[in-house]
C-alpha positions as CSV (number, residue, x, y, z in Angstrom):
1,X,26.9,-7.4,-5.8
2,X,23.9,-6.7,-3.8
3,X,23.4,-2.9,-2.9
4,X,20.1,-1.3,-0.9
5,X,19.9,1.5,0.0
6,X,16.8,2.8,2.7
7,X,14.9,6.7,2.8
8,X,11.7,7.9,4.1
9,X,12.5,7.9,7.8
10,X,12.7,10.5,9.9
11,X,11.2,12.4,13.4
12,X,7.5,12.3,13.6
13,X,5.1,13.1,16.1
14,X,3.0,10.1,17.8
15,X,0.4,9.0,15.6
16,X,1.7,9.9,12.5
17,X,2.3,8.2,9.3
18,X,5.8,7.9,7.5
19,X,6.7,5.8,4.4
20,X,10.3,4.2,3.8
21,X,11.5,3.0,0.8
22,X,14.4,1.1,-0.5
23,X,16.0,0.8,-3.2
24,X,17.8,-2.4,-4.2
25,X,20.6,-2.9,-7.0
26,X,22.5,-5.9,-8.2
27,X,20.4,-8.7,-7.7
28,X,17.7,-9.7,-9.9
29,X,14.6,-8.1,-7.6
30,X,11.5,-9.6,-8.9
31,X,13.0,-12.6,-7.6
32,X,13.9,-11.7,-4.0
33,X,11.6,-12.3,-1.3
34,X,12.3,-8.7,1.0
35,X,12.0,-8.0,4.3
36,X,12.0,-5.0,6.5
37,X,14.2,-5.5,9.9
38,X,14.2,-2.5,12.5
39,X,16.9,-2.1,15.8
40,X,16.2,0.3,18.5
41,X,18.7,1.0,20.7
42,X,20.2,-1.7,23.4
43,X,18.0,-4.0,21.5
44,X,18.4,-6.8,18.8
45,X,17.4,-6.2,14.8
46,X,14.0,-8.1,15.0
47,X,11.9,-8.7,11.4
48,X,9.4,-5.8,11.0
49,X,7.5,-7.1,7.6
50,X,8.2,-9.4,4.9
51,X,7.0,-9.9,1.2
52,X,7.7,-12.8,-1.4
53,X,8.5,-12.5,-4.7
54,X,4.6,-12.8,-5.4
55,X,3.5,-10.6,-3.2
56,X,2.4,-12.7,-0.5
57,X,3.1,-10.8,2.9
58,X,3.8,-11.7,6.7
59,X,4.6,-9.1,9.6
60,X,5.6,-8.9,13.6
61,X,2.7,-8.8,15.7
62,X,4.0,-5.4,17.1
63,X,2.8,-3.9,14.1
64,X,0.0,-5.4,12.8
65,X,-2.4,-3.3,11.1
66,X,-0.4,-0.5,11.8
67,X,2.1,-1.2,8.7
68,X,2.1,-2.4,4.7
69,X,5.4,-3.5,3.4
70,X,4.7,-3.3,-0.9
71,X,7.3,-3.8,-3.9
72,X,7.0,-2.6,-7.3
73,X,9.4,-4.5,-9.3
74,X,9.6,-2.2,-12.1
75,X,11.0,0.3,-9.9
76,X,12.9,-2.4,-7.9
77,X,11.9,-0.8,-4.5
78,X,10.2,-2.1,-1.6
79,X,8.2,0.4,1.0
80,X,7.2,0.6,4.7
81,X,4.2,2.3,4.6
82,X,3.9,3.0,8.5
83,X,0.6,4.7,10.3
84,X,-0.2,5.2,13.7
85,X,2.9,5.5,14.9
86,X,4.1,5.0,18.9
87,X,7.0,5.9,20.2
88,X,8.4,1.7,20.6
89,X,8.5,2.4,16.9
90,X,11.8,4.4,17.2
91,X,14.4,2.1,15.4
92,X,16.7,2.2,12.3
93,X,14.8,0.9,9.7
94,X,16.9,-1.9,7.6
95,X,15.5,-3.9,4.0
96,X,17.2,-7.1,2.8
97,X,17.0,-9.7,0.1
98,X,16.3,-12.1,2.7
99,X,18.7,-14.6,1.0
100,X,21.7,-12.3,1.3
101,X,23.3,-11.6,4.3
102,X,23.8,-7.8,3.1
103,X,22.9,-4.9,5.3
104,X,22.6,-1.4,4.6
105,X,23.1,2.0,6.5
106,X,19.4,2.0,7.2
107,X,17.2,5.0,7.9
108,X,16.3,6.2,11.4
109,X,13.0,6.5,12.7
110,X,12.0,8.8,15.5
111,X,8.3,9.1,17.0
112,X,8.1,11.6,19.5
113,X,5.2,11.3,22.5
């Protein structure tokens, strides 16, 4: 069965950079389109950044330019690659197969102002 599993996050001053990964297991990756979700607290998961099994990208407005979601499917990983970092940022950071309703434990992201 599906398995992810998301690193990288951690507490980092405002304006700095951080770069999550995930690792994904059980599904045949190259495949997958992926996505990055992200819940801060009191609030509901929203879609961070997504990428298709070709590469072709899409992302929330709230972090345009600021973010690069990648994959290498040799690896079968998708990164965050997150710059310019605000403290609205401060979520746990979730990746999906975005056909499978799977969720990991996430990693948690704190900016500090």
């Amino acid at each position: 069965q599906v398995h992810v599993v998301e690193s990288g996050g951690g507490l980092v001053q405002a304006g700095g950079s951080l770069r999550l990964s995930c690792a994904v297991s059980g599904i045949i990756f190259s495949v997958n389109a992926m996505a990055w979700y992200r819940q801060a607290p009191g609030k509901q998961r929203e879609l961070v950044a997504g990428i298709s099994s070709s590469g072709s990208t899409n992302y929330a407005d709230s972090v345009k330019g600021r973010v690069t979601i990648s994959r290498d499917n040799v690896k079968n990983t998708v990164y965050l690659q997150m710059n310019s970092l605000k403290p609205e940022d401060t979520a746990v950071y979730y990746c999906r197969p975005i056909l499978y309703n799977y969720w990991g434990q996430g990693t948690q992201v704190t900016v500090s102002s």
